[in-house]
KOLLUMKOL-705506 format. One record per atom (N, C-alpha, C, CB): residue number from 0; residue in three letters; atom name; x, y, z. Coordinates in pm, whole numbers, always signed. Glycine has a CB too. Example, Ala and Ser with C-alpha at 12.3 -4.5 7.8 and 13.67 -1.06 7.14 Angstrom:
<sites>
SITE    k    r   a    east   north      up
SITE    0  ALA   N   +1319    -569    +780
SITE    0  ALA  CA   +1230    -450    +780
SITE    0  ALA   C   +1320    -330    +780
SITE    0  ALA  CB   +1131    -447    +905
SITE    1  SER   N   +1285    -225    +708
SITE    1  SER  CA   +1367    -106    +714
SITE    1  SER   C   +1290      +3    +787
SITE    1  SER  CB   +1408     -60    +572
</sites>
This chain:
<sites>
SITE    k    r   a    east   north      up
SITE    0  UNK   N   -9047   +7071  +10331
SITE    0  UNK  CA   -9133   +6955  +10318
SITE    0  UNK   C   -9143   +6884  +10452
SITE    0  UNK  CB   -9081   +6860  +10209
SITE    1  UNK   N   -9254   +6842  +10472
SITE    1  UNK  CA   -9290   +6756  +10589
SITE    1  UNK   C   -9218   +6608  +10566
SITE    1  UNK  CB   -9463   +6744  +10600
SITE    2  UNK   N   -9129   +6501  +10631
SITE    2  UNK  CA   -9106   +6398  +10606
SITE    2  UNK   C   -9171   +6309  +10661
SITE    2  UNK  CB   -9011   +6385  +10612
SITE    3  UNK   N   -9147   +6189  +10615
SITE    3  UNK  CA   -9253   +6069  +10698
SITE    3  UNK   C   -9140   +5939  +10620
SITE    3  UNK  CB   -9491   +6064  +10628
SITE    4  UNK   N   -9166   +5827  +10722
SITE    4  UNK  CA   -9063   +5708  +10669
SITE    4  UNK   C   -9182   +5577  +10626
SITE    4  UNK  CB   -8929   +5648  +10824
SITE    5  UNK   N   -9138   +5533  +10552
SITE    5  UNK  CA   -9229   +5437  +10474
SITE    5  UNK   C   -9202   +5300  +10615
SITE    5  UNK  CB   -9155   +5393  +10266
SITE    6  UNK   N   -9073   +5259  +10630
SITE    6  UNK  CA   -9028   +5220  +10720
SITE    6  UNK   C   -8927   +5257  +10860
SITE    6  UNK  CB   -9004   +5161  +10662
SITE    7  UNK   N   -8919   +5162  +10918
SITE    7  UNK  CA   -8853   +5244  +11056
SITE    7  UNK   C   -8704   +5207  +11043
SITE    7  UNK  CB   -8920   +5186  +11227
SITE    8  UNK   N   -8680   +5126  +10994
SITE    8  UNK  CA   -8491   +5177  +10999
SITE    8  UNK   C   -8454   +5322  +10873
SITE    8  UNK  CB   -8362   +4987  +10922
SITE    9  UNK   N   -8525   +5413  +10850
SITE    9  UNK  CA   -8504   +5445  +10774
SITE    9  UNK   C   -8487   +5574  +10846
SITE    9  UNK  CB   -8573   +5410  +10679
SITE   10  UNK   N   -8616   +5578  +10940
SITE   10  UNK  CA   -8613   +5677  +11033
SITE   10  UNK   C   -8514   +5626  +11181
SITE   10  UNK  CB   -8777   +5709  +11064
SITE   11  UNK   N   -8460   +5570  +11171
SITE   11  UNK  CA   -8378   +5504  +11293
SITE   11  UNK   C   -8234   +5595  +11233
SITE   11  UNK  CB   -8367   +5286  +11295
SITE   12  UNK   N   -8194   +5569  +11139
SITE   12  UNK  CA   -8078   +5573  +11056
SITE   12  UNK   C   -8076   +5728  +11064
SITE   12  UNK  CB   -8088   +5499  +10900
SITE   13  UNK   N   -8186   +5818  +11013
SITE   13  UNK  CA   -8177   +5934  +11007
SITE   13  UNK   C   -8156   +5990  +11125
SITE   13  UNK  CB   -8265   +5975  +10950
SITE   14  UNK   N   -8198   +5938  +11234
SITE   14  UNK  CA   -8177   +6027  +11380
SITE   14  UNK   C   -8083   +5944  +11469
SITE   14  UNK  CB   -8332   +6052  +11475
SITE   15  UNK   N   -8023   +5825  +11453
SITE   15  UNK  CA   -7928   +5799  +11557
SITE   15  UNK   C   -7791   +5758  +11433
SITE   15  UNK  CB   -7992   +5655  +11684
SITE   16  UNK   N   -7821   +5705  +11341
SITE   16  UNK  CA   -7685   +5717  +11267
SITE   16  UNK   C   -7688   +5568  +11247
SITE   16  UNK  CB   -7541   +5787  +11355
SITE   17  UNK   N   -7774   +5496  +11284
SITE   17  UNK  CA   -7760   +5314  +11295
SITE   17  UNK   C   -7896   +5272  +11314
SITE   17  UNK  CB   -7661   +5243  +11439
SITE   18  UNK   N   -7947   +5146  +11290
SITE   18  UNK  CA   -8025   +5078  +11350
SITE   18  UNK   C   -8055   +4897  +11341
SITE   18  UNK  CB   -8119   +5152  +11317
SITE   19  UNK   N   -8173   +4892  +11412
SITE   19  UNK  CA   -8147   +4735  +11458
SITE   19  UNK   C   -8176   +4661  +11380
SITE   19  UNK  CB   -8208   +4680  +11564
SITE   20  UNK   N   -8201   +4663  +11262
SITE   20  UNK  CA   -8241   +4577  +11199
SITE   20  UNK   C   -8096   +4529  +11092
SITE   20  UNK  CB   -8378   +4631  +11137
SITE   21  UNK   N   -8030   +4438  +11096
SITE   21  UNK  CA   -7879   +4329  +11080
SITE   21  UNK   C   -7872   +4393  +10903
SITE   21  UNK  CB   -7914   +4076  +11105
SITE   22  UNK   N   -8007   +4368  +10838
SITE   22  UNK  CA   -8041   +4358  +10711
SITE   22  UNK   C   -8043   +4515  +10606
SITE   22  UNK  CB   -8182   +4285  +10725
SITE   23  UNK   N   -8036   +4626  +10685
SITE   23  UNK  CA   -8041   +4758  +10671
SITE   23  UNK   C   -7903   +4842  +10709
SITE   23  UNK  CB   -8154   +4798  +10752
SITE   24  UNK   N   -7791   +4790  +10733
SITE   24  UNK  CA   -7669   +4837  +10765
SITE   24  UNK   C   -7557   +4877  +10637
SITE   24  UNK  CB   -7617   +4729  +10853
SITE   25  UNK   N   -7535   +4982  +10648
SITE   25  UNK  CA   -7486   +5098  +10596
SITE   25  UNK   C   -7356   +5138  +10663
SITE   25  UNK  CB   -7585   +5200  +10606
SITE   26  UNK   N   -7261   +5134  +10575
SITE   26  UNK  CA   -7134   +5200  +10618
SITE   26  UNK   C   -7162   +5359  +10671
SITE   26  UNK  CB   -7028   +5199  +10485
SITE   27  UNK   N   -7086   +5381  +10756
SITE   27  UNK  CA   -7111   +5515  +10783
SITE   27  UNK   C   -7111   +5662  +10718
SITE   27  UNK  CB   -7050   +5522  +10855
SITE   28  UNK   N   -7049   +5699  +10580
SITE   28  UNK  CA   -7012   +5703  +10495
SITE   28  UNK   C   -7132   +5759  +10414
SITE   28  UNK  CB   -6952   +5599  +10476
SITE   29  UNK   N   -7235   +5652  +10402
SITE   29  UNK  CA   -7322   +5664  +10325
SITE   29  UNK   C   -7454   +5691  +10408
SITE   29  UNK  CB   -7319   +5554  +10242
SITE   30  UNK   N   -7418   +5634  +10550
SITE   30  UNK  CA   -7535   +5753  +10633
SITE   30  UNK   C   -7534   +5876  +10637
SITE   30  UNK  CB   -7545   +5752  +10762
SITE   31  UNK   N   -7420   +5922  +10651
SITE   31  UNK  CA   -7403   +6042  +10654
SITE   31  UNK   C   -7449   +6124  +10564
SITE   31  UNK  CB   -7304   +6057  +10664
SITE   32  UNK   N   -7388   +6084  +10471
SITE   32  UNK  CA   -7486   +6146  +10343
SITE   32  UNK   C   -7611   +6085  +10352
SITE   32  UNK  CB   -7433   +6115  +10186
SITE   33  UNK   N   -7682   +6044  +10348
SITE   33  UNK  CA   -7834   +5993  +10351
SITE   33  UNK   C   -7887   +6107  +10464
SITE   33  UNK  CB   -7856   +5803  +10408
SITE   34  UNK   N   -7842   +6103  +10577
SITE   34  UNK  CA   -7863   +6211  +10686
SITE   34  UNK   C   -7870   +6401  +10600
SITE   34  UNK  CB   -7696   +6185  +10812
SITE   35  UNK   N   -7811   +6386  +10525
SITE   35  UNK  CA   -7764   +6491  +10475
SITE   35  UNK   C   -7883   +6554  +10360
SITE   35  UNK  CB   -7619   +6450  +10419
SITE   36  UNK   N   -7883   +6447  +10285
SITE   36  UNK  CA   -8014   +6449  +10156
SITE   36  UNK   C   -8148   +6464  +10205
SITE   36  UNK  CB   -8028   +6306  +10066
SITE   37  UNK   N   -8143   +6427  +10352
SITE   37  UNK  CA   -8315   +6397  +10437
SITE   37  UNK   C   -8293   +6543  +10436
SITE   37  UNK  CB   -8353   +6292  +10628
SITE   38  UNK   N   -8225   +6590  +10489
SITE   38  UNK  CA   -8224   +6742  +10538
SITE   38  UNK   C   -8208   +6871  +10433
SITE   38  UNK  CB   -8102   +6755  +10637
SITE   39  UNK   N   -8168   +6821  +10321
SITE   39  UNK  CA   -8224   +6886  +10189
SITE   39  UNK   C   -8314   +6890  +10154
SITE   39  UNK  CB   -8198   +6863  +10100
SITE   40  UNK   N   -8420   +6747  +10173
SITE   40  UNK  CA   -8560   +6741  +10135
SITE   40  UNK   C   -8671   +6823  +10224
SITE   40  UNK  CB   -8596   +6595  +10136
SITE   41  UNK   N   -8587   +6862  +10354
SITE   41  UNK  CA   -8667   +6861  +10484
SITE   41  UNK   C   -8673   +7043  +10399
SITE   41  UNK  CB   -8573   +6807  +10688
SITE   42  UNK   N   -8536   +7093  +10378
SITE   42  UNK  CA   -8545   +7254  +10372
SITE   42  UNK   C   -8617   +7302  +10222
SITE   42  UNK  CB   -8371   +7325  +10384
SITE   43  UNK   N   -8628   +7190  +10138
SITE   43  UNK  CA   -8709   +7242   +9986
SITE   43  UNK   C   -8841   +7274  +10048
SITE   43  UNK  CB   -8730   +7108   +9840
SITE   44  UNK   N   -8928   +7372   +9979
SITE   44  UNK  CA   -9064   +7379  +10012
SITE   44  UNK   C   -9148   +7346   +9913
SITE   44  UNK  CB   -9098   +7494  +10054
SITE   45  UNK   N   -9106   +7301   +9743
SITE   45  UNK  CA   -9197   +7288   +9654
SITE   45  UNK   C   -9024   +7137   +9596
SITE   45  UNK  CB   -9269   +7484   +9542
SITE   46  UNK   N   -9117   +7088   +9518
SITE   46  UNK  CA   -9017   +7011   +9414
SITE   46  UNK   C   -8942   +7078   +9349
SITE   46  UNK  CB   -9070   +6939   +9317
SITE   47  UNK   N   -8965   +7171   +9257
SITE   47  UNK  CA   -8864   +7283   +9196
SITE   47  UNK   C   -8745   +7307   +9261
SITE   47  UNK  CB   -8922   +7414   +9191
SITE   48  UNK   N   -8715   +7304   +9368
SITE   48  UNK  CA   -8601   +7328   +9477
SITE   48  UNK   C   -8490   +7244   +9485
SITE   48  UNK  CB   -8651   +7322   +9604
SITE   49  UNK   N   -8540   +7109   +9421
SITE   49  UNK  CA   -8471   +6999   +9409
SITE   49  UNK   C   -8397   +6996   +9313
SITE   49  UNK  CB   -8532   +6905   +9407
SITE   50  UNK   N   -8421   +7067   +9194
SITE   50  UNK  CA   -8369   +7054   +9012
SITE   50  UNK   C   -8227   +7137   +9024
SITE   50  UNK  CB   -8504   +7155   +8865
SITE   51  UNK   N   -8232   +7268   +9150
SITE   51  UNK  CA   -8107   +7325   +9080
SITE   51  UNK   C   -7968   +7264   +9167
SITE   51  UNK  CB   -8114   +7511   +9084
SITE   52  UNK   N   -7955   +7134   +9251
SITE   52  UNK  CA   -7848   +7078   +9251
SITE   52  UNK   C   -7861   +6957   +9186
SITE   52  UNK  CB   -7801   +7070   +9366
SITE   53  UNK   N   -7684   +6996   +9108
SITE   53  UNK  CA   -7668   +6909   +9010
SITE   53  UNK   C   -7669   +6737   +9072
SITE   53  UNK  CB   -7530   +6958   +8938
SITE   54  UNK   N   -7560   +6783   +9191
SITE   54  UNK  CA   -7539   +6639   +9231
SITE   54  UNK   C   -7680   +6569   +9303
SITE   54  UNK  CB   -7407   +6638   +9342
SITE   55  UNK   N   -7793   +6616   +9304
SITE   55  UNK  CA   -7880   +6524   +9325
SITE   55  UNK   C   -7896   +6406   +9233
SITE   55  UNK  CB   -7984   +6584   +9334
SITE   56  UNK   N   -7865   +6415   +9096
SITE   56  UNK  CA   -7915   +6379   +8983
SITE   56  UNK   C   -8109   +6355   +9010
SITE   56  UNK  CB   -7817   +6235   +8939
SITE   57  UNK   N   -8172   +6448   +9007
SITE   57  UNK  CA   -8339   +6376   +9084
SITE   57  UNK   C   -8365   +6352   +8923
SITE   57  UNK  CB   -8498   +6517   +9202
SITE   58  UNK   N   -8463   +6261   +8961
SITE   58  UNK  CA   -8492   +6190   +8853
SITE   58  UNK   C   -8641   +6148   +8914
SITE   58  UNK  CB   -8375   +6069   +8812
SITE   59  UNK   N   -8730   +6110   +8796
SITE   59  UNK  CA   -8891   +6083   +8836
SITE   59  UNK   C   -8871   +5916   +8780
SITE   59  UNK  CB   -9042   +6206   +8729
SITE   60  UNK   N   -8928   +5883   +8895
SITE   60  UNK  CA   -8899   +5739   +8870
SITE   60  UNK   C   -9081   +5691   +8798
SITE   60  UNK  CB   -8837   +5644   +9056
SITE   61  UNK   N   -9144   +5741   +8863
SITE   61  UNK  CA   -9316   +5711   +8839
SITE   61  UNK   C   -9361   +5795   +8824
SITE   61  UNK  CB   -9403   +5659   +8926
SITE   62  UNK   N   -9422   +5930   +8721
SITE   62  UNK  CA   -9458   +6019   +8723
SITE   62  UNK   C   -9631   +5977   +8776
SITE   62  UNK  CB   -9414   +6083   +8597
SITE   63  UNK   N   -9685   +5909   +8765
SITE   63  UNK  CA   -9820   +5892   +8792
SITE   63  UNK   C   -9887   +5886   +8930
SITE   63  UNK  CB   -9848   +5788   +8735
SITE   64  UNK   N   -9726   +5784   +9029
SITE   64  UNK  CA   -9751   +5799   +9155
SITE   64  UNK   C   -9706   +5865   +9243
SITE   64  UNK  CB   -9748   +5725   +9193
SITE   65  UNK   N   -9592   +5996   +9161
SITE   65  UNK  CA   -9538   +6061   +9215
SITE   65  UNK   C   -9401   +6020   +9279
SITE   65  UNK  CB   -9618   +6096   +9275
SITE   66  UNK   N   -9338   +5950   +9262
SITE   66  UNK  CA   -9209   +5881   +9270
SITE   66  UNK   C   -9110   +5955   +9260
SITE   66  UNK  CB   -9190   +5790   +9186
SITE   67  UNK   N   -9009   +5965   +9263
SITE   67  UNK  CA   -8878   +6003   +9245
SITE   67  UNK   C   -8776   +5964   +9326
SITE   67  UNK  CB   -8874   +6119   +9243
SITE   68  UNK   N   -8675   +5977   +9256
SITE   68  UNK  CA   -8491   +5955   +9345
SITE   68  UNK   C   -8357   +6072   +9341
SITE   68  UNK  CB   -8399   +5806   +9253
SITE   69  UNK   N   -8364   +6056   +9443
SITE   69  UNK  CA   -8232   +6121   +9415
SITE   69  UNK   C   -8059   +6083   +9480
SITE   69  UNK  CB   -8270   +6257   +9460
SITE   70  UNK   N   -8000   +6114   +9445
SITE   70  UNK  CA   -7842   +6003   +9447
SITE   70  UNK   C   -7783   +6037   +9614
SITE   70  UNK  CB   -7676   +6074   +9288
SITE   71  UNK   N   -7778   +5906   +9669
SITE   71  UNK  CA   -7676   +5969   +9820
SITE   71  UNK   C   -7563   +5983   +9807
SITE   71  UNK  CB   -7661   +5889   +9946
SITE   72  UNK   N   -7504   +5850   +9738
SITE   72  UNK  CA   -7372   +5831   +9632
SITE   72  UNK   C   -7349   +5764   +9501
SITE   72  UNK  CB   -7283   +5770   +9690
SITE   73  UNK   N   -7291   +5772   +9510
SITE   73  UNK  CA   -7213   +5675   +9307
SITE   73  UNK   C   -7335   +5563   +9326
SITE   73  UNK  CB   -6959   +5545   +9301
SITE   74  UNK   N   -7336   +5477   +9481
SITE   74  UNK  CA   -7395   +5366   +9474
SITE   74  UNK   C   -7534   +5348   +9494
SITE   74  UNK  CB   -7339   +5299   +9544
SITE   75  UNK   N   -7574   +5464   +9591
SITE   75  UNK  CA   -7674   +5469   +9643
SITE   75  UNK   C   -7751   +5577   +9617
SITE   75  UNK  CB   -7655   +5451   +9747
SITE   76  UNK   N   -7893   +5508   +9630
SITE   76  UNK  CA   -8029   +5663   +9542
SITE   76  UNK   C   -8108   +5629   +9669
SITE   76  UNK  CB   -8161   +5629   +9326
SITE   77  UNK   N   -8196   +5764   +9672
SITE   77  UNK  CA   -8305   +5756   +9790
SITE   77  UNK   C   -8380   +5801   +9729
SITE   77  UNK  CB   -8299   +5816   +9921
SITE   78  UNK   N   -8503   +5689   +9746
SITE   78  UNK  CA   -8605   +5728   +9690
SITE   78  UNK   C   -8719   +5764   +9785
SITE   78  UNK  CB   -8634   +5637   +9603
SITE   79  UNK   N   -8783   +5839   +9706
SITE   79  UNK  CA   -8954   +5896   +9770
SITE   79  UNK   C   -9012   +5927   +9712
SITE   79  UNK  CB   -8988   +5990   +9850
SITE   80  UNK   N   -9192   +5947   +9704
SITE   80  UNK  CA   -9232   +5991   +9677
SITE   80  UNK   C   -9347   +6158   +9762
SITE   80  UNK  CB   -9241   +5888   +9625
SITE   81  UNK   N   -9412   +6204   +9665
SITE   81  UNK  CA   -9448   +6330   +9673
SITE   81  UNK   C   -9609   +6353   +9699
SITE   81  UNK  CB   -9399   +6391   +9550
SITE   82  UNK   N   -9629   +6384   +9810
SITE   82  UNK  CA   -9818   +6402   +9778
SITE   82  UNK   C   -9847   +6554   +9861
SITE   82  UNK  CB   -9946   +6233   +9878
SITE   83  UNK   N   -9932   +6596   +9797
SITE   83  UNK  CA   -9953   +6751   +9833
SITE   83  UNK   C  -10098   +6738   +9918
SITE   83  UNK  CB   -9965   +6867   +9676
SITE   84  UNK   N  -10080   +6768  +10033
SITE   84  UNK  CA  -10245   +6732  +10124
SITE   84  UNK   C  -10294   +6880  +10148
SITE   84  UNK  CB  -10231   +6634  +10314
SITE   85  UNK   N  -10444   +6915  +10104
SITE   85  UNK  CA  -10498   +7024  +10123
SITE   85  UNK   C  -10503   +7099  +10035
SITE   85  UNK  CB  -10461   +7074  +10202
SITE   86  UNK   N  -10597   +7204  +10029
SITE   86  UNK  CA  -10574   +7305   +9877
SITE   86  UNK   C  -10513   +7406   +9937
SITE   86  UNK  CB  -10719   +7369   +9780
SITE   87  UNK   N  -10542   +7488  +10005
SITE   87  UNK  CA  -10526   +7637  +10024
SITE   87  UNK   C  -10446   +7636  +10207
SITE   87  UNK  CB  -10719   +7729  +10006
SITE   88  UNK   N  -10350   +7640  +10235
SITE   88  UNK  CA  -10228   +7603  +10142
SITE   88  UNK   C  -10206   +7457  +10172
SITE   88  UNK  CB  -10086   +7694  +10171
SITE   89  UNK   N  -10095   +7428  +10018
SITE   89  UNK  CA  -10039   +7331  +10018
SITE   89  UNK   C   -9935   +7296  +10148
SITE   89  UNK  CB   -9990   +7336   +9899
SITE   90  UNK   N   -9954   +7165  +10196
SITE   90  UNK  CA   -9879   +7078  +10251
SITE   90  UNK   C   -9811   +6957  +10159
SITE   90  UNK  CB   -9959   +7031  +10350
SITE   91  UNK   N   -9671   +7001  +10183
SITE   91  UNK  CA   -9598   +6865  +10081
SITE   91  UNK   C   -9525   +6792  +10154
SITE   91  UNK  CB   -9495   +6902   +9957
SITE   92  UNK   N   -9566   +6679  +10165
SITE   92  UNK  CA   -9536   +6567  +10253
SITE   92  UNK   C   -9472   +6465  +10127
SITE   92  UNK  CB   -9690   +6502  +10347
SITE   93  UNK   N   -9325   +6485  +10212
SITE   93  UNK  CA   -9232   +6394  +10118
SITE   93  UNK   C   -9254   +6224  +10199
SITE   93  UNK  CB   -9031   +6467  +10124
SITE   94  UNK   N   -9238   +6100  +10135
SITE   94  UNK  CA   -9283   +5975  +10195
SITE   94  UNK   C   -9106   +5887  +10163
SITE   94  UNK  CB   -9458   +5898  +10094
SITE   95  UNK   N   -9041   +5881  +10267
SITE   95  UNK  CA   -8915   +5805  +10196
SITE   95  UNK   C   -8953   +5684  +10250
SITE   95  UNK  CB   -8750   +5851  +10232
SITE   96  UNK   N   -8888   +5608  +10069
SITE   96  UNK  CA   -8955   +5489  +10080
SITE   96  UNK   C   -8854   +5362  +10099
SITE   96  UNK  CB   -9041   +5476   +9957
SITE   97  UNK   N   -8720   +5430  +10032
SITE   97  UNK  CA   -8610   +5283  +10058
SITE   97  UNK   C   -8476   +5363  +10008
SITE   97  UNK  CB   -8651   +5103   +9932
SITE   98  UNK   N   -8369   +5332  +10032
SITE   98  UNK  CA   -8234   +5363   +9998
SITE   98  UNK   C   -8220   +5199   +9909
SITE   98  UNK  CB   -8117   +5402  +10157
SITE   99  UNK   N   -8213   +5218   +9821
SITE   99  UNK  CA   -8192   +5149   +9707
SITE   99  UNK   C   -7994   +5151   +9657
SITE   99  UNK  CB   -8308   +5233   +9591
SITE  100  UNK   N   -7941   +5047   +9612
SITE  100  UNK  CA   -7856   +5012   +9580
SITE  100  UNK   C   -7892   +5027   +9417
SITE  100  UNK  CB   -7825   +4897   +9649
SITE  101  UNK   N   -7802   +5162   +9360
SITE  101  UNK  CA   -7834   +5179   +9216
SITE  101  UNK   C   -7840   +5108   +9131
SITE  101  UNK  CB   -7782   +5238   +9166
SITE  102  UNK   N   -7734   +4975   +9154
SITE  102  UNK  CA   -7645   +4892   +9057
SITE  102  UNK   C   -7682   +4786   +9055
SITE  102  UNK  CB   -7516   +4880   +9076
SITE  103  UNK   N   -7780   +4741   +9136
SITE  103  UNK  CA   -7791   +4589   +9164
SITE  103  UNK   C   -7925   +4554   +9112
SITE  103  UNK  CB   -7776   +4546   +9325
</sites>
């Protein structure tokens, strides 16, 4: 899948491990894994690819707008959604949209 960041600490986080914004800070811990899940999404080539690990838990959050999440940890889900550009062939451009706090 092609990735793209809804916002920029999101893509900050994924390629240096940190970023500047005070309000977006993440134990390291849970970047790592977040780093880790981008790069699962990066090697799937269809959604189907996603279902056979368990510990993703993926889940469709919006089936209409194409939504979904899947778990970084116990605490944390990353969500994105899914849009397929072009017919012949498909391009699937995953859109991450926020690392969400499951619990809160």
């Amino acid at each position: 899948m092609i990735i793209t960041y809804n916002e920029q600490y999101l893509e900050d986080l994924y390629e240096t491990g940190k970023c500047k914004d005070k309000k977006h800070r993440f134990q390291q811990s849970v970047i790592q894994k977040y780093q880790r899940r981008i790069d699962t999404l990066m090697a799937a080539t269809r959604i189907e690819d996603l279902f056979v690990f368990n510990s993703l838990n993926f889940e469709s959050i919006d089936q209409r707008n194409n939504k979904f999440s899947i778990r970084i940890d116990y605490h944390y889900r990353l969500v994105f959604e899914i849009r397929y550009e072009g017919t012949e062939p498909k391009v699937v451009v995953c859109n991450v949209l926020e690392i969400s706090n499951h619990y809160q």
